[in-house]
C-alpha positions in Angstrom: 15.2 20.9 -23.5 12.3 19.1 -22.2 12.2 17.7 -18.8 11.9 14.3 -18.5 9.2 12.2 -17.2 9.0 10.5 -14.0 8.1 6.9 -13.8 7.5 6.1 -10.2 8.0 1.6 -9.1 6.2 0.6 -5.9 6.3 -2.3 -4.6 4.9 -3.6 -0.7 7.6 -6.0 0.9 7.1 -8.2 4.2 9.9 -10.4 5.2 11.5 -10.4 1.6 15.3 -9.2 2.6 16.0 -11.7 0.1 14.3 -10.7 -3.2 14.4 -7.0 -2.5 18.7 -7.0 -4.0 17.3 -8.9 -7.1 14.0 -6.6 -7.4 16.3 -3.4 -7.3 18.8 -5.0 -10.2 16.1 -6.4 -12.4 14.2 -2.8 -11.9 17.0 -1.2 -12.8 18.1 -2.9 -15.9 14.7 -3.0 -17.5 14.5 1.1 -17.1 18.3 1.0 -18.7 16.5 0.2 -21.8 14.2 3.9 -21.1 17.1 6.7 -20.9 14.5 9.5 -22.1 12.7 8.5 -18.4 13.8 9.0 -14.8 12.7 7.0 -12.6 12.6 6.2 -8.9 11.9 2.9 -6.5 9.6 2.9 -4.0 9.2 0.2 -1.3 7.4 -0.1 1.9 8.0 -2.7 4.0 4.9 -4.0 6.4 7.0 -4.1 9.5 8.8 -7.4 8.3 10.2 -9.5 10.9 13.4 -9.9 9.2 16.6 -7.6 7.9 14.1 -6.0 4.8 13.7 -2.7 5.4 17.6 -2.6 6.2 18.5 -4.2 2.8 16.7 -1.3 1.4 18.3 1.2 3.7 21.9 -0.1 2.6 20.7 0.1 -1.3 19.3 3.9 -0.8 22.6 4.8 0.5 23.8 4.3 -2.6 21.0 4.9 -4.9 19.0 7.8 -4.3 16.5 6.7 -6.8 15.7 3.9 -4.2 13.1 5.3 -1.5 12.0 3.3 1.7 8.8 3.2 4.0 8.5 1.5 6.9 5.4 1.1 9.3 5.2 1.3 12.8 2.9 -2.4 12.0 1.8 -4.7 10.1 -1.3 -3.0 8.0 -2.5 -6.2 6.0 -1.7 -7.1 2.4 -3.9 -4.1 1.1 -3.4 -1.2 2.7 0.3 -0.9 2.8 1.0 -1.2 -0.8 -2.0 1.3 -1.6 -0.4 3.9 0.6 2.8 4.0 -1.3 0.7 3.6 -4.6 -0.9 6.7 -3.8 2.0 8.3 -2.1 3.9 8.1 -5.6 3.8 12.0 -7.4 5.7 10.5 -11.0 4.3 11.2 -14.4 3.2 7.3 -14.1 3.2 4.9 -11.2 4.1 1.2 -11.9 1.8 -1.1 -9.5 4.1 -4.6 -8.9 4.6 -7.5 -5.7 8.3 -7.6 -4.8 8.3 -11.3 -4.6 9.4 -11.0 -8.4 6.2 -13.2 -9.2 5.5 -10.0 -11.1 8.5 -10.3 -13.5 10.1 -6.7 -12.8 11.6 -7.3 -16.7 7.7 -6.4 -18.1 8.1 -2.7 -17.0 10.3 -1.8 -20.1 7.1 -3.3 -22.4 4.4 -0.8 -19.8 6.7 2.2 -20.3 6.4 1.3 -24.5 2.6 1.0 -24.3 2.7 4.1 -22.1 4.7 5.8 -24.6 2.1 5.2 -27.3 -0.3 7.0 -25.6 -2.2 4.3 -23.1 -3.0 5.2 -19.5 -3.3 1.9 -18.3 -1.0 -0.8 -19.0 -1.4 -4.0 -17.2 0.0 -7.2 -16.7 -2.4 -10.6 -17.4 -1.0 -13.7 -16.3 -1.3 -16.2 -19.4 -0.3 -19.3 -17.3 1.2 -20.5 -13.8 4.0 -22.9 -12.5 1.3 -23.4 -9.6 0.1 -27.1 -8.8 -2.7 -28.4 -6.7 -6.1 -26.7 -5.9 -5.7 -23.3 -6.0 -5.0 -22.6 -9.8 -8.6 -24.2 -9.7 -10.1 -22.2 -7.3 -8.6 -19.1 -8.7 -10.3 -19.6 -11.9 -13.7 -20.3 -10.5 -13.6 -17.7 -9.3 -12.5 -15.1 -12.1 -15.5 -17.0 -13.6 -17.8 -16.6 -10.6 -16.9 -12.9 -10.2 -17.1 -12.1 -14.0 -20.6 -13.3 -13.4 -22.2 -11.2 -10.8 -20.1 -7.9 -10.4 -21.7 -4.8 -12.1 -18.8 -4.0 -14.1 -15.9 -5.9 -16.3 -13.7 -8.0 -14.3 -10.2 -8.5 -15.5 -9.1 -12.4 -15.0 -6.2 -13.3 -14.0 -5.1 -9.0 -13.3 -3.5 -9.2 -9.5 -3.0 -5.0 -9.7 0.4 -5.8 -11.5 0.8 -2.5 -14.6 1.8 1.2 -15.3 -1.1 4.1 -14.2 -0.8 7.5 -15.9 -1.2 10.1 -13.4 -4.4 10.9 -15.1 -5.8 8.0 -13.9 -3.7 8.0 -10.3 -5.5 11.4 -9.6 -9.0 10.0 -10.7 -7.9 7.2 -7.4 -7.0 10.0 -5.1 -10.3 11.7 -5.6 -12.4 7.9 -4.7 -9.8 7.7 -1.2 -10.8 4.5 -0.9 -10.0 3.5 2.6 -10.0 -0.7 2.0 -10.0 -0.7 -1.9 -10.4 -4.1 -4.2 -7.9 -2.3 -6.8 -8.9 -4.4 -9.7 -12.3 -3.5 -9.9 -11.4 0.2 -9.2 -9.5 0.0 -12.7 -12.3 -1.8 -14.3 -14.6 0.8 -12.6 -12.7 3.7 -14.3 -13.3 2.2 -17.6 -9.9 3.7 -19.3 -8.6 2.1 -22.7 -5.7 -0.3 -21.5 -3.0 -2.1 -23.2 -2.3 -5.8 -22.0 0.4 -7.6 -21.3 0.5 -11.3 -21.5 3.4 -13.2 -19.1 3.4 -16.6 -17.2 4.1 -16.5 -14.0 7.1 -17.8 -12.6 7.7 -20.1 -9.7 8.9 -18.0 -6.6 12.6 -18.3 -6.0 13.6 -16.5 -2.6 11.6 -16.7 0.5 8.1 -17.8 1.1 5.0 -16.7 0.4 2.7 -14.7 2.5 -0.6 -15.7 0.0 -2.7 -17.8 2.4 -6.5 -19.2 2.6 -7.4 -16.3 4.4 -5.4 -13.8 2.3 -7.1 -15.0 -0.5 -10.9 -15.1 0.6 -10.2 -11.4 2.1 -9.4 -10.4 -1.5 -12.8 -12.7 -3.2 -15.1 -11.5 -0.3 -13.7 -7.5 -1.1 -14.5 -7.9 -4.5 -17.9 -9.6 -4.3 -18.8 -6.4 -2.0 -17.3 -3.8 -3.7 -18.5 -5.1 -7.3 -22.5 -6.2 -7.2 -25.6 -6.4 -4.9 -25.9 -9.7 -5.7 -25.6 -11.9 -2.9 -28.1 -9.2 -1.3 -31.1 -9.6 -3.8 -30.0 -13.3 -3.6 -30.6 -13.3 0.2 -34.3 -11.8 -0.8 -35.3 -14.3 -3.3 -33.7 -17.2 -1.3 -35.6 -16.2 2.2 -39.0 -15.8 -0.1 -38.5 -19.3 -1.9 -37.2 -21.2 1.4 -40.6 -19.4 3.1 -43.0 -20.4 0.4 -41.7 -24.1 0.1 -42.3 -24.4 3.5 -45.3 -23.5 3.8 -46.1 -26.1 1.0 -44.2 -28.6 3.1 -46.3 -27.5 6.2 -49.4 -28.1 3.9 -48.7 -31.3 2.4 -47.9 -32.5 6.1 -51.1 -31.5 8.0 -53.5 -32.8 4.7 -51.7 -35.8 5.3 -52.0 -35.7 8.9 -55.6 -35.0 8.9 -56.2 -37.7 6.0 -54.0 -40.8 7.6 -54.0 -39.6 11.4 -53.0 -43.0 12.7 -50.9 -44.5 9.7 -49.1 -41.7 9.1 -45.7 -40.7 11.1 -44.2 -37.7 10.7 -40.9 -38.5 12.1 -37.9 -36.3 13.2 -35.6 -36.8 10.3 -37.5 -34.1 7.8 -37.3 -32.0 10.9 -33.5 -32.2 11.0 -32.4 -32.1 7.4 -34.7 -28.6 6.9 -33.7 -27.7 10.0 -29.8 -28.0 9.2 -30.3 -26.7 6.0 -32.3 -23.9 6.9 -29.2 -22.4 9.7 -26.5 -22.8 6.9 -28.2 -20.5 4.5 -29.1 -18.1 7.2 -25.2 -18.2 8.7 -24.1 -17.4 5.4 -26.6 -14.6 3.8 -25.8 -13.2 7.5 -22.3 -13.7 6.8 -22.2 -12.0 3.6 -24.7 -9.7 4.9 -21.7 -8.5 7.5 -19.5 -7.9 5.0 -21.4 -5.2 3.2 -21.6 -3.7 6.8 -17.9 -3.8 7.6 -17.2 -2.6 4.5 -19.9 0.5 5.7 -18.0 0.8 8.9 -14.7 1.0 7.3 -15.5 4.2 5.0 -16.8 5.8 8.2 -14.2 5.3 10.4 -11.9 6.6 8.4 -8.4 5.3 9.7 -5.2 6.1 8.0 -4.1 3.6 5.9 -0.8 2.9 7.5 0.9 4.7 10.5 5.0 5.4 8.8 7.4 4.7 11.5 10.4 5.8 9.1 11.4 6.9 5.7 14.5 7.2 3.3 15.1 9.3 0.8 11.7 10.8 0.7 10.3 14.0 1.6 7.3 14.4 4.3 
């Protein structure tokens, strides 16, 4: 008799005692429908602030297919979840947020398309219950990003989907200290199966997605994805430096030709001047990022320290 396959489910928690009972039940039922599959849970908590990682302890005491992690700090948004991603050894690891904005009820349609032979499964988001301004800003820029990176860009793909082991080794190899995972699957350039869903209005909790959260995750992917903004920064200084030397032209003809009627006047000054900073501050801004980025695949920092574990092996 064959042994069965292993389908590992991590998910990164932070202050989500509340979702994590419904995350393990809705996990659970939707492998039910898989029998020829074990499976096992995986969640590491971020150093929450509340009871989370001790919901999860009380759940593992009686489920050993529920496994904990928990950090001796709060790592960030990225590198927590990508440390148990990579930490997973099953025969495919599902990718998912526990905030059950991820509907955990999709994995049974992954573990079908994995089953027909695909090695990437993921989960698009069709629609949103969202309102206000950042279902518009999210899709300028899928557009924006679609436009400039080097390789295909996934909208709407948040990391949400099942990845074969093939394709978890091939992310080992990389060891991406500070990865943008989307464009890492993109980058691989595997045949995937999609899954449409709309994503549902968060129930328990609040969520931790913030302005800043959000323009870590666009400024990762601009660096990680195309030179862009770089050659951008060239052509910009060399039109900005060639227009003003018109301008400086122009000025001194007209100087020379209309010495007393002729006032030059501070506001030109101002405006260029003004103008001139912001798009230095922000090529040097961008500029920055491409060096941080730099400085974080030389430092080489673990991604997360683990303070404690349940029902894992070292």
């Amino acid at each position: 008799m064959m042994a069965k396959k292993k389908i590992s489910i991590v998910a990164g928690c932070y202050n989500e005692e509340e979702n994590i009972p419904h995350l393990y039940k809705r996990i659970t039922e939707a492998m039910t429908q898989h029998p020829q599959h074990d499976f096992e849970i995986i969640l590491i908590d971020n150093a929450s602030q509340d009871k989370t990682f001790s919901v999860i302890k009380e759940i593992a005491s009686r489920d050993p297919r529920m496994k904990g992690i928990r950090n001796t700090r709060n790592f960030g948004h990225i590198r927590s979840p990508y440390y148990a991603f990579l930490s997973a050894q099953g025969d495919a690891v599902i990718a998912m947020a526990s905030d059950l904005e991820d509907p955990p009820e999709l994995i049974s349609d992954f573990v079908r398309k994995w089953d027909e032979g695909f090695k990437v499964v993921i989960g698009v988001r069709k629609t949103s219950d969202e309102v206000g301004l950042f279902p518009i800003l999210r899709k300028a820029y899928y557009y924006i990003i679609s436009r400039i990176s080097s390789v295909e860009q996934i909208s709407n793909f948040t990391g949400f989907g099942l990845y074969d082991k093939e394709v978890m080794d091939q992310l080992r190899n990389i060891d991406d200290p500070y990865p943008y995972f989307r464009g890492l699957i993109s980058e691989l350039g595997y045949a995937r199966a999609e899954v449409k869903f709309n994503k549902p209005v968060r129930q328990y909790g609040i969520s931790k997605g913030n302005i800043f959260v959000y323009a870590d995750t666009a400024l990762l992917a601009v660096v990680n994805n195309t030179l862009v903004p770089l050659r951008l920064a060239t052509i910009s200084g060399a039109l900005i430096s060639s227009f003003s030397m018109l301008v400086a032209f122009f000025y001194l003809f007209k100087k020379i030709m209309y010495w007393d009627s002729f006032d030059l006047g501070v506001a030109p000054i101002v405006v260029g001047g003004f103008a001139l900073f912001g798009i230095i501050f922000l090529f040097l801004g961008l500029i920055g990022e491409y060096i941080g980025l730099l400085v974080r695949h030389t430092i080489r920092r673990p991604l997360v320290v683990v303070d404690e574990t349940v029902n894992l092996d070292e």
